[in-house]
Kinemage of the C-alpha trace (Angstrom):
@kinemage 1
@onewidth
@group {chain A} dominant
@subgroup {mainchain}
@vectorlist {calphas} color= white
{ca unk a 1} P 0.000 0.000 0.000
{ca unk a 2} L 1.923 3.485 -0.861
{ca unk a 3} L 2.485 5.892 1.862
{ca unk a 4} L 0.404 8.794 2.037
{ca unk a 5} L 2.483 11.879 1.959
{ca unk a 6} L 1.676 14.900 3.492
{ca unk a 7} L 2.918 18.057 1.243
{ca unk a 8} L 4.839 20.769 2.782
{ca unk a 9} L 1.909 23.414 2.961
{ca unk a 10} L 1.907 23.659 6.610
{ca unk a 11} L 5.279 24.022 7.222
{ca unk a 12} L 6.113 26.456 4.205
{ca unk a 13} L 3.253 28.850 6.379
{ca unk a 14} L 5.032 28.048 9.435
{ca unk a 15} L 7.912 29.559 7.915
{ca unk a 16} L 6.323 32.581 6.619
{ca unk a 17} L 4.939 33.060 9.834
{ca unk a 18} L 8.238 32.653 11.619
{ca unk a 19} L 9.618 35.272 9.620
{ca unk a 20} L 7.266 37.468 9.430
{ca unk a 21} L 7.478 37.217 13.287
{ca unk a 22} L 11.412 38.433 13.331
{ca unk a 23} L 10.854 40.779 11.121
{ca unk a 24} L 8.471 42.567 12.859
{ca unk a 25} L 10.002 42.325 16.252
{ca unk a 26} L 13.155 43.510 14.443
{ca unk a 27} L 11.439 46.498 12.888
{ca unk a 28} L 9.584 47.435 16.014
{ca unk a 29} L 12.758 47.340 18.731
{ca unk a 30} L 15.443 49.150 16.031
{ca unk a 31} L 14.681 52.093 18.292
{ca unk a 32} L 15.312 50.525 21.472
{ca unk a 33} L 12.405 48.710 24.068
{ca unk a 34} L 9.781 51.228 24.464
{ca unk a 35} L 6.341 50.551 26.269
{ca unk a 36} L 3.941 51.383 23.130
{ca unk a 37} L 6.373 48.576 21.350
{ca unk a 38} L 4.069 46.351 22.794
{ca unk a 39} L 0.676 47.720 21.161
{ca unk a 40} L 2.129 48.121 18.083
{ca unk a 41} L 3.162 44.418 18.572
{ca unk a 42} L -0.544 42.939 19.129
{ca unk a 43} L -2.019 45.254 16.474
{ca unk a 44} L 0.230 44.057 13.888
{ca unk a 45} L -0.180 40.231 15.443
{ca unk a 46} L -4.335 41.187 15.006
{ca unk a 47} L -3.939 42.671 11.690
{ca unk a 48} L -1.866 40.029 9.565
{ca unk a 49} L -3.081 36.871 8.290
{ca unk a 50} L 0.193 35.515 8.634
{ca unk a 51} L 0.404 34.273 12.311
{ca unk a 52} L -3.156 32.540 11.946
{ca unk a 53} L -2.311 30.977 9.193
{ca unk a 54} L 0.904 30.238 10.820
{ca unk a 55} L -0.306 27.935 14.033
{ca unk a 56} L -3.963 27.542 12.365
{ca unk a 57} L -2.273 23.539 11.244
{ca unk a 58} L 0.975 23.603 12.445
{ca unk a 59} L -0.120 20.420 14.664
{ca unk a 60} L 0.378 19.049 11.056
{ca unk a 61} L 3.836 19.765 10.823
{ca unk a 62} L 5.797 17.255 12.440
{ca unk a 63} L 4.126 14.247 10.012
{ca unk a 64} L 4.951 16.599 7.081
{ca unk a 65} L 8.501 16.599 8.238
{ca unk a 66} L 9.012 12.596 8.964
{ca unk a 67} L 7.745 12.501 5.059
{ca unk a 68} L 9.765 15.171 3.509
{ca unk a 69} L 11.248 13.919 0.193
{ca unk a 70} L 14.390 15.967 -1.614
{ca unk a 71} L 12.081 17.693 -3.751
{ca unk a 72} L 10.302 19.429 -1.005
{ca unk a 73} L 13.126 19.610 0.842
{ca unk a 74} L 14.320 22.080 -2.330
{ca unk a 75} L 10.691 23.390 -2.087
{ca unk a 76} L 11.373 24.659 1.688
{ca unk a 77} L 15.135 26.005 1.060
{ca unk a 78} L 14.248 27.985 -1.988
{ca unk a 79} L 10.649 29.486 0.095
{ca unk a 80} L 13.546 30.583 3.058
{ca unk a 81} L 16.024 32.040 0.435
{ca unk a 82} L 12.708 34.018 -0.531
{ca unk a 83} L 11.355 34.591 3.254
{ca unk a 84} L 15.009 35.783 3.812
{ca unk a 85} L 15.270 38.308 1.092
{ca unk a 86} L 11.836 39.621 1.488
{ca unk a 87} L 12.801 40.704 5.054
{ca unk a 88} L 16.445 41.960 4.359
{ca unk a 89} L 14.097 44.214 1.755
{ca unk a 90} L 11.368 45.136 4.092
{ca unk a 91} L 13.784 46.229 6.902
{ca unk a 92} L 16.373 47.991 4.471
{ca unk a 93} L 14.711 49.131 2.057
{ca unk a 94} L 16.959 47.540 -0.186
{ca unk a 95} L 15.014 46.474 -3.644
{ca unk a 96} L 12.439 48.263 -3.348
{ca unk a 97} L 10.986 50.356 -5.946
């Protein structure tokens, strides 16, 4: 009987979650700790889709990685080469238009 795989869906939004997480705690303390630091943190956590769809499966993540095959192993390096260059842009500026 062939194994069921389980795709890489949930863990490539775990990963944009993740980053999106460090970038925005990287963007809000460049100034230093400041008390508002912390509204501005559970706005943004209100206001992007990202972190929901970030936990919303990630109890599926751990069977998605014991079934991980080199093709969407590929799959999740090239999507952090991506996560990482969309936050080097977002907090330099760097590449943007």
């Amino acid at each position: 009987m062939p194994v069921k795989k389980h795709g890489i869906d949930e863990t490539k939004e775990l990963m944009t979650g993740v980053f999106a997480l460090a970038t925005m705690f990287i963007d809000v303390f460049k100034d230093g700790v400041q008390f508002m630091d912390a509204v501005t943190i559970v706005r943004r956590l209100m206001d992007d889709p990202r972190y929901v769809e970030a936990i919303k499966g990630i109890e599926k993540v751990p069977a998605e990685a014991m079934d991980i095959d080199g093709e969407e192993f590929w799959d999740l390096l090239k999507h952090g080469m991506t996560l990482s260059e969309d936050m080097v842009r977002e907090l330099t500026g760097y590449g943007k238009q």
